[in-house]
Backbone as a ProteinNet text record, in pm:
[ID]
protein_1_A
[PRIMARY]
XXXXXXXXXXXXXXXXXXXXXXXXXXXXXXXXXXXXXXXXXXXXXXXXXXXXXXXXXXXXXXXXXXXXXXXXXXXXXXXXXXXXXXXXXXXXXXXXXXXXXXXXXXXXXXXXXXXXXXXXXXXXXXXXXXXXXXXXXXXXXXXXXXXXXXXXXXXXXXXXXXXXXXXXXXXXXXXXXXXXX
[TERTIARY]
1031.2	1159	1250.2	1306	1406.8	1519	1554.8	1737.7	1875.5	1904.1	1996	1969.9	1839.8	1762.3	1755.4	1789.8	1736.3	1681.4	1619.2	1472.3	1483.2	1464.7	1492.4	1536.4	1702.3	1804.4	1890.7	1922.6	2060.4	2175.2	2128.4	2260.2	2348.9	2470.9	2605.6	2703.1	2761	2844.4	2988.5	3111.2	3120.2	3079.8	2936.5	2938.6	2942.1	2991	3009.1	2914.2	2842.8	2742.4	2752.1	2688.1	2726.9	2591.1	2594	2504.9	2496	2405.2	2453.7	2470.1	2432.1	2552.1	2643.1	2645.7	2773.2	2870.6	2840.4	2925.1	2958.4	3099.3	3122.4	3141.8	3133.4	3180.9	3131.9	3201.3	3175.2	3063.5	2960.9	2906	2983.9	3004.8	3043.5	2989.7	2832.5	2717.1	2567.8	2485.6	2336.4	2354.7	2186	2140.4	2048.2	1947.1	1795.2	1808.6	1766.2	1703.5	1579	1546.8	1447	1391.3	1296.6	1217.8	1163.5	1126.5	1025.5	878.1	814.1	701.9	727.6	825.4	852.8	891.4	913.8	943.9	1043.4	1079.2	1239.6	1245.9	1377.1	1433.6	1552.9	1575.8	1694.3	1773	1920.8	2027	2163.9	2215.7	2325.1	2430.4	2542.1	2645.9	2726.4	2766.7	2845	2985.4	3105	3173.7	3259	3259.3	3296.3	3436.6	3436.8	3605	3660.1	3595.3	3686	3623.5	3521.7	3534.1	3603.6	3645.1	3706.7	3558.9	3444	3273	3237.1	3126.5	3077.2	2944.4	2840.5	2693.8	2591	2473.3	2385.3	2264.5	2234.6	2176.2	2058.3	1910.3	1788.3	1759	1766.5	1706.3	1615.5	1517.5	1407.6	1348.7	1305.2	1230.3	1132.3	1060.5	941.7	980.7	1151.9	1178.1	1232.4	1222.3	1323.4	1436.1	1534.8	1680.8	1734.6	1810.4	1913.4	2037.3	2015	2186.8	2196.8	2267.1	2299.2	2408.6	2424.2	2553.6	2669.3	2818.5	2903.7	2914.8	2914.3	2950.6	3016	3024.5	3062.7	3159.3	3187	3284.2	3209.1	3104.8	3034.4	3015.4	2999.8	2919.2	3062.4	3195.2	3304.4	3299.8	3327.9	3335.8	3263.6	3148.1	3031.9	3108	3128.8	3166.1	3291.3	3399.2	3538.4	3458	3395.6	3319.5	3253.3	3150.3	3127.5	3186.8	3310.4	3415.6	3499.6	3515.9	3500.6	3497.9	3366.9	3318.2	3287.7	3224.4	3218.9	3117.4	3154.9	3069.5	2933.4	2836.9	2710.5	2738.1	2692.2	2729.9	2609.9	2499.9	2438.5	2403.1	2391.7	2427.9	2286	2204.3	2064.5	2099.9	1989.8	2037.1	2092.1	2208	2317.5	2255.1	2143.3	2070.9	1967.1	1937.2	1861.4	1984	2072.5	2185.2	2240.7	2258.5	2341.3	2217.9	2065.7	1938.2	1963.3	1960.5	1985.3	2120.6	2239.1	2379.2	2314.5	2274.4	2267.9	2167.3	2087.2	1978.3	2069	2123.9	2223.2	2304.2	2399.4	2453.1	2375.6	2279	2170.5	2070.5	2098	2032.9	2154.8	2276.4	2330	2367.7	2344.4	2409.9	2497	2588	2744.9	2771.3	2664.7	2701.8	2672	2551.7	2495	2599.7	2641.3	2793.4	2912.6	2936.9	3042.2	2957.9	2890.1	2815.2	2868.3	2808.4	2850.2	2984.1	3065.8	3214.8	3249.8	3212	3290.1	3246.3	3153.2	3053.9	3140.8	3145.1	3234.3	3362.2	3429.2	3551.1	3631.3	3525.2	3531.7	3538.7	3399.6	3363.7	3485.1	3560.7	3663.2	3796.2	3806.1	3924	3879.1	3766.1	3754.9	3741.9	3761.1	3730.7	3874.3	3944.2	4120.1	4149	4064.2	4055.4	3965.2	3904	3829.5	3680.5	3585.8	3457.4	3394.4	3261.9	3197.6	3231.8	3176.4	3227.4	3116.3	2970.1	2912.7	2945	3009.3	2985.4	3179	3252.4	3398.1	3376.8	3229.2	3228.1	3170.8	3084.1	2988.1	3090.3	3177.8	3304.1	3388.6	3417.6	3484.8	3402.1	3251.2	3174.6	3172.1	3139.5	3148.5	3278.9	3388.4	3494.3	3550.7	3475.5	3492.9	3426.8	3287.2	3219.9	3243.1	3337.5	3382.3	3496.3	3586.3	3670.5	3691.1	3579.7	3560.6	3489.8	3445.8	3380.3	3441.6	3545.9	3673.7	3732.6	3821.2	3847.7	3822	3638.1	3568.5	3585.1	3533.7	3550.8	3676.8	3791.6	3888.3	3968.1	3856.1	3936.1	3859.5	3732.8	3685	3658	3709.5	3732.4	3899.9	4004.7	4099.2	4131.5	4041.8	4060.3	4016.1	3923.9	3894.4	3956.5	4057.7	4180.2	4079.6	3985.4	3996.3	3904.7	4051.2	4058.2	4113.5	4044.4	4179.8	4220.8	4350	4423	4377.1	4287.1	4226.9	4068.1	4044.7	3957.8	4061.1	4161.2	4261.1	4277.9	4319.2	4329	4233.5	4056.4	4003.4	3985	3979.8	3999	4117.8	4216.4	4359.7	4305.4	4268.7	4213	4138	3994.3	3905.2	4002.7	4045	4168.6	4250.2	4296.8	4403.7	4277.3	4154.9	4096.1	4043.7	4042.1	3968.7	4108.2	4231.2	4344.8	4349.9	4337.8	4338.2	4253.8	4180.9	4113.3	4167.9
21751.6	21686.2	21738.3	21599.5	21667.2	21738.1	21827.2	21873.4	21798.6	21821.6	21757.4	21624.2	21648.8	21529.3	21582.1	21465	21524.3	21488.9	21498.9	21405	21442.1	21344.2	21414.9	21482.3	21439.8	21454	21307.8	21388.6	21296.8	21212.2	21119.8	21044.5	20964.2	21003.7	20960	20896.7	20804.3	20701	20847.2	20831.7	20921.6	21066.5	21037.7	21205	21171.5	21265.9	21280.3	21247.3	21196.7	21226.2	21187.4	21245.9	21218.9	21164.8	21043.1	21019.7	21044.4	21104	21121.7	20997.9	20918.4	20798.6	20713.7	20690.5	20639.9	20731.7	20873	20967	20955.4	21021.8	21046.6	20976.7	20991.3	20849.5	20870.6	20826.3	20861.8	20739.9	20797.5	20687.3	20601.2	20457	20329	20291.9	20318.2	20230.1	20243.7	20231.1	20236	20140.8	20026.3	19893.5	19905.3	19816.5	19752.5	19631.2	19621.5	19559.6	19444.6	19390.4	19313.8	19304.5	19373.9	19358.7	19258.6	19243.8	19136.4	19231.1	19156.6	19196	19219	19180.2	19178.3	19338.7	19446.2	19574.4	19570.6	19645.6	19673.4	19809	19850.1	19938.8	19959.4	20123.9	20166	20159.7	20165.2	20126.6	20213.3	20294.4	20350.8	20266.5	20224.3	20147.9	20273.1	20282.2	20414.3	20358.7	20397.2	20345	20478.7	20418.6	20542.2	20587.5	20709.5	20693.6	20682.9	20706.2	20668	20534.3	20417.7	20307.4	20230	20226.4	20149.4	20047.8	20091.2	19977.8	20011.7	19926	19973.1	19960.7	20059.3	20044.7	20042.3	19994.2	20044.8	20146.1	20219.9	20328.5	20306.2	20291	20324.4	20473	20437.1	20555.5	20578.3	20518.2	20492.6	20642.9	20669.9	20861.9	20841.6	20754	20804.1	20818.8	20791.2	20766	20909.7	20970.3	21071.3	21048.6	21050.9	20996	21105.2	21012.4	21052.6	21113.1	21129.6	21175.6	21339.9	21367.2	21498.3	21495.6	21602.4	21625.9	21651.1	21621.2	21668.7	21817.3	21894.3	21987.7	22079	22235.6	22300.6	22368.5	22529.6	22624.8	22658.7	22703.4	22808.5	22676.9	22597.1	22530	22516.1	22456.8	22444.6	22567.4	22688.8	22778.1	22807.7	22835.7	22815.9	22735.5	22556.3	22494.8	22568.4	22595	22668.1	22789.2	22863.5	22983.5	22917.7	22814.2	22770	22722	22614.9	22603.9	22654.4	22839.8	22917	22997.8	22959.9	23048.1	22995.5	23047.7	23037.3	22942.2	22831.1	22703.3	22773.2	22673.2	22687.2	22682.7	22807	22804.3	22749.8	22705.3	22658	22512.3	22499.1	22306.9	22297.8	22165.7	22140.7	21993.8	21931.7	21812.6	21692.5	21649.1	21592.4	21475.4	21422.9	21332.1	21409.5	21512.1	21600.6	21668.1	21709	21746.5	21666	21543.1	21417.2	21407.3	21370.4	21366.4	21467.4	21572.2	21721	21693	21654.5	21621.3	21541.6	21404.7	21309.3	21370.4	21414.4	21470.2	21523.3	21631.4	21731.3	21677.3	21546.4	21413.7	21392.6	21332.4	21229.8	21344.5	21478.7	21571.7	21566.6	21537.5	21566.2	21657.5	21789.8	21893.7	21934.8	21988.9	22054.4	22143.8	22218.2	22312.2	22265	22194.7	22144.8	22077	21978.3	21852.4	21953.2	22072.7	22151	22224.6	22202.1	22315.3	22175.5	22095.6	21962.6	21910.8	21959.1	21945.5	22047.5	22175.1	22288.3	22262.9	22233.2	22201.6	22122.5	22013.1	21920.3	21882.4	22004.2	22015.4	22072.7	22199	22293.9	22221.6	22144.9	22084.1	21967	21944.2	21873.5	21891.6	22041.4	22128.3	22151.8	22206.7	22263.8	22168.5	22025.9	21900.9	21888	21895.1	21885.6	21714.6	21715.5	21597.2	21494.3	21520.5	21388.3	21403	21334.5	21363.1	21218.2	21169.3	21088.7	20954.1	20878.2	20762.5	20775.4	20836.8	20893.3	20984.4	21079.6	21254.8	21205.5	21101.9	21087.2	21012.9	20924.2	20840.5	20928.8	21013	21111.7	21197.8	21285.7	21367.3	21253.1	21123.9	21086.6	21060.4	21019.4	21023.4	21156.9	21285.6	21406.1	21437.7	21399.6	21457.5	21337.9	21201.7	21127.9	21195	21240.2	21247.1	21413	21500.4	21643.9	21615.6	21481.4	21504.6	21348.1	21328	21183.7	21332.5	21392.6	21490.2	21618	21629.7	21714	21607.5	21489.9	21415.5	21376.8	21356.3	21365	21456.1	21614.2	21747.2	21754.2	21740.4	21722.3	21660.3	21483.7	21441.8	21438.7	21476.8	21516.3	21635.6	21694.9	21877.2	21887.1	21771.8	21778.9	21696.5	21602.1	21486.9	21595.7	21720.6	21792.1	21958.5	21947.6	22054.3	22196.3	22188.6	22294.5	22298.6	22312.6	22360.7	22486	22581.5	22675.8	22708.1	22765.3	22804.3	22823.7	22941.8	22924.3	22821	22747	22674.1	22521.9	22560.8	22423.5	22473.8	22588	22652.7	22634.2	22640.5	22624.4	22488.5	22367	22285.4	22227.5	22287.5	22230	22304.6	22451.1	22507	22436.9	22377.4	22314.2	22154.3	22107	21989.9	22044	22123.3	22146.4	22157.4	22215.7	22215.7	22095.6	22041.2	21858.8	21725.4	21788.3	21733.1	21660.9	21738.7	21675.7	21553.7	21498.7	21413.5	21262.3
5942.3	5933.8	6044.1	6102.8	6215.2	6211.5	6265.6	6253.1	6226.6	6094.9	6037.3	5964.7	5934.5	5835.7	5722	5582.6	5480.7	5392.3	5287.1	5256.8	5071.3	4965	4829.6	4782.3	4824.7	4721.4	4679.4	4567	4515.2	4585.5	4642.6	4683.4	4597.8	4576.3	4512.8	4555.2	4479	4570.4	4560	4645.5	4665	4765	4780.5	4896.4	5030	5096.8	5238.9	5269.9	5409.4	5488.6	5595.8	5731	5857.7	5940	6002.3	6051.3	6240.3	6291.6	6426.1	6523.7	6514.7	6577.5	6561.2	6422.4	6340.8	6309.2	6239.8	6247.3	6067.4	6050.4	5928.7	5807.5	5691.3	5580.4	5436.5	5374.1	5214.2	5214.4	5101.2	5027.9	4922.2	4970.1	4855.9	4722.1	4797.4	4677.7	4712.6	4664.8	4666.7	4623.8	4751.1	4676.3	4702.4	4638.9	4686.8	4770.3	4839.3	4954.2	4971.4	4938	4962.4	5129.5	5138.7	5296.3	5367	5452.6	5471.4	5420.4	5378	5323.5	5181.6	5126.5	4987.2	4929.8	5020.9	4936.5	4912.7	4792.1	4818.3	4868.1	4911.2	4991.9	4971.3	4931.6	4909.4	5025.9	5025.2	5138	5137	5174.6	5109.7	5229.5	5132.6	5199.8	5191.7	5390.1	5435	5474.4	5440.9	5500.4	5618.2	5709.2	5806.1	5828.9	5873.9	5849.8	6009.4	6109.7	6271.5	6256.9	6258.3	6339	6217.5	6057.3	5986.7	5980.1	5967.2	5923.7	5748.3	5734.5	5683.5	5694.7	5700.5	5784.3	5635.1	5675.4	5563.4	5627.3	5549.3	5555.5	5532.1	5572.6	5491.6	5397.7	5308.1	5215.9	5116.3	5156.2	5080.4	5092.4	4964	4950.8	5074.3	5083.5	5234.8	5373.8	5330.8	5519.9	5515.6	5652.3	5724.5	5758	5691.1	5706.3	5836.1	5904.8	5987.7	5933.4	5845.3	5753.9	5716.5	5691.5	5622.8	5542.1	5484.9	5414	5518.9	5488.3	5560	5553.9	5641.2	5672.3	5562	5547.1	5458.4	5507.1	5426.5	5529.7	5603.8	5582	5682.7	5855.6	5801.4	5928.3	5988.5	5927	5985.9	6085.1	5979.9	6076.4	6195	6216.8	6365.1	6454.8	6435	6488	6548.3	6525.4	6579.3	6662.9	6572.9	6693.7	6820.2	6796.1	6917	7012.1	7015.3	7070.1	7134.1	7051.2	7130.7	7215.4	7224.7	7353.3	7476.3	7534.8	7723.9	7715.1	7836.7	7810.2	7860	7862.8	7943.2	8075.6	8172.8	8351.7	8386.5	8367.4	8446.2	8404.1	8534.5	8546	8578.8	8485.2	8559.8	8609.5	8684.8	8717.7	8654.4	8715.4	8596.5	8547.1	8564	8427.1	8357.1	8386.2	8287	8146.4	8230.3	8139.9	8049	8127	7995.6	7957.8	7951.3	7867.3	7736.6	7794.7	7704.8	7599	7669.1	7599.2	7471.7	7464.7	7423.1	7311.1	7331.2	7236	7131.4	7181.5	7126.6	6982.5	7058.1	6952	6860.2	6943.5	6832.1	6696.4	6724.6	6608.1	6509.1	6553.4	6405.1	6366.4	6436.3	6426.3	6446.5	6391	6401.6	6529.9	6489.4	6614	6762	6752.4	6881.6	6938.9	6859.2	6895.8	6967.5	6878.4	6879.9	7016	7102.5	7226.3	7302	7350.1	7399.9	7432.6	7342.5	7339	7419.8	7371	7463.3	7600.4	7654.6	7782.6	7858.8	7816.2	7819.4	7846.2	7756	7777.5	7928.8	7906.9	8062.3	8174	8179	8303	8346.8	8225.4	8249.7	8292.6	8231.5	8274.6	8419.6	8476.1	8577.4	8694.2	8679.3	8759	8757.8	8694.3	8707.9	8595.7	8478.9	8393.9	8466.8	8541.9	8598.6	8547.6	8506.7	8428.8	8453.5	8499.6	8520.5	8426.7	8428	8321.6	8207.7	8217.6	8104.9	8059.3	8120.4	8089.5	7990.6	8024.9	7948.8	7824.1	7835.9	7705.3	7590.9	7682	7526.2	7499	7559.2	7546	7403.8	7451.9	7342.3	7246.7	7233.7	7164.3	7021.4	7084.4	7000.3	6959.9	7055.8	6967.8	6808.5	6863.9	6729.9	6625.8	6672.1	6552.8	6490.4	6568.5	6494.7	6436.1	6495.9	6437.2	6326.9	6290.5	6157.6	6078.1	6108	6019.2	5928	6014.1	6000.5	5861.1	5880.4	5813.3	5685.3	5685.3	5565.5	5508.5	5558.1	5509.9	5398.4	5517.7	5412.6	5288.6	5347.4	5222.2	5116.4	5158.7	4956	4915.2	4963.9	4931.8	4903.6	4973	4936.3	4794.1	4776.9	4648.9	4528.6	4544.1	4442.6	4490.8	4516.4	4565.1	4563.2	4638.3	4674.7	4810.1	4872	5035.7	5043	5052.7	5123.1	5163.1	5225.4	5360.8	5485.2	5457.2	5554	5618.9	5555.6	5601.4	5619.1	5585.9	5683.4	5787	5830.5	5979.7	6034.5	6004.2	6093.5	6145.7	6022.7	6092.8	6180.6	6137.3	6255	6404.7	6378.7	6541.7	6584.9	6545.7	6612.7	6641.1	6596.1	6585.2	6726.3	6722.8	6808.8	6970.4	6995.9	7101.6	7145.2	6998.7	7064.8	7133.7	7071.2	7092.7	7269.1	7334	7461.2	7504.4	7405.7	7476.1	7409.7
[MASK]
+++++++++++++++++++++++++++++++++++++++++++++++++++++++++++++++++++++++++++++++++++++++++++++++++++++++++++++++++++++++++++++++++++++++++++++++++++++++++++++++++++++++++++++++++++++

């Protein structure tokens, strides 16, 4: 199973989950599906919270879902640590790198997204805001999807009040570094 896949559990209308190219969103509903070939097929209707969609999900027990849970404290936290710190200094060739970037996205991982961003960010500071027209779309790309994830985090950890102080700080810090874009 791939990174940030997850395979037999409980899906609830209600839970967070983040998909790495749609990004963040409560579950609405579970349906069946009718296939071609006559199967049915579970579907989780996601509704996202940056594009205002609502997507369907395959979730049938045999597939390897692209999804995960939203994010916890601990992972919040990493994410702000990774952010950070000192970007990556070495540059490989800049379509091997956006190859590498894009991978990074498409796992779904918090931290990886949150490495990408900081990368990202630098190379942008250190260009004086100027960044390729790929290297500016995946930049707005990850910071949607840290900060639809942020969003989620909070609003169903805030709908069942317990956030606490300090894990609102970390998300306003990581909030406040993605702010510039």
């Amino acid at each position: 199973m791939k990174t940030g896949q997850m395979k037999d559990i409980p899906y609830q209308v209600g839970m967070g989950v983040v998909h790495p190219v749609h990004g963040a969103g409560l579950i609405k509903g579970i349906e069946d599906i009718l296939i071609p070939g006559g199967e049915m097929r579970k579907y989780l209707l996601v509704s996202l919270f940056h594009k205002g969609l609502m997507v369907k999900i395959p979730a049938h027990p045999d597939d390897e879902l692209a999804i995960r849970h939203v994010a916890d404290d601990h992972q919040m936290e990493e994410c702000l640590r990774v952010l950070k710190t000192a970007p990556k200094a070495i540059r490989q060739r800049w379509n091997r790198e956006h190859s590498d970037n894009l991978k990074k996205l498409k796992s779904g991982n918090l931290q990886l997204v949150a490495e990408v961003a900081r990368d990202l960010l630098a190379r942008k500071e250190k260009a004086k805001g100027r960044l390729s027209i790929l290297d500016d779309k995946l930049l707005t790309s990850v910071v949607e999807q840290i900060c639809g994830e942020i969003d989620c985090y909070l609003g169903i950890k805030g709908e069942k009040k317990v956030v606490d102080e300090s894990m609102q700080e970390v998300c306003q810090e990581i909030l406040a570094i993605l702010q510039p874009v």
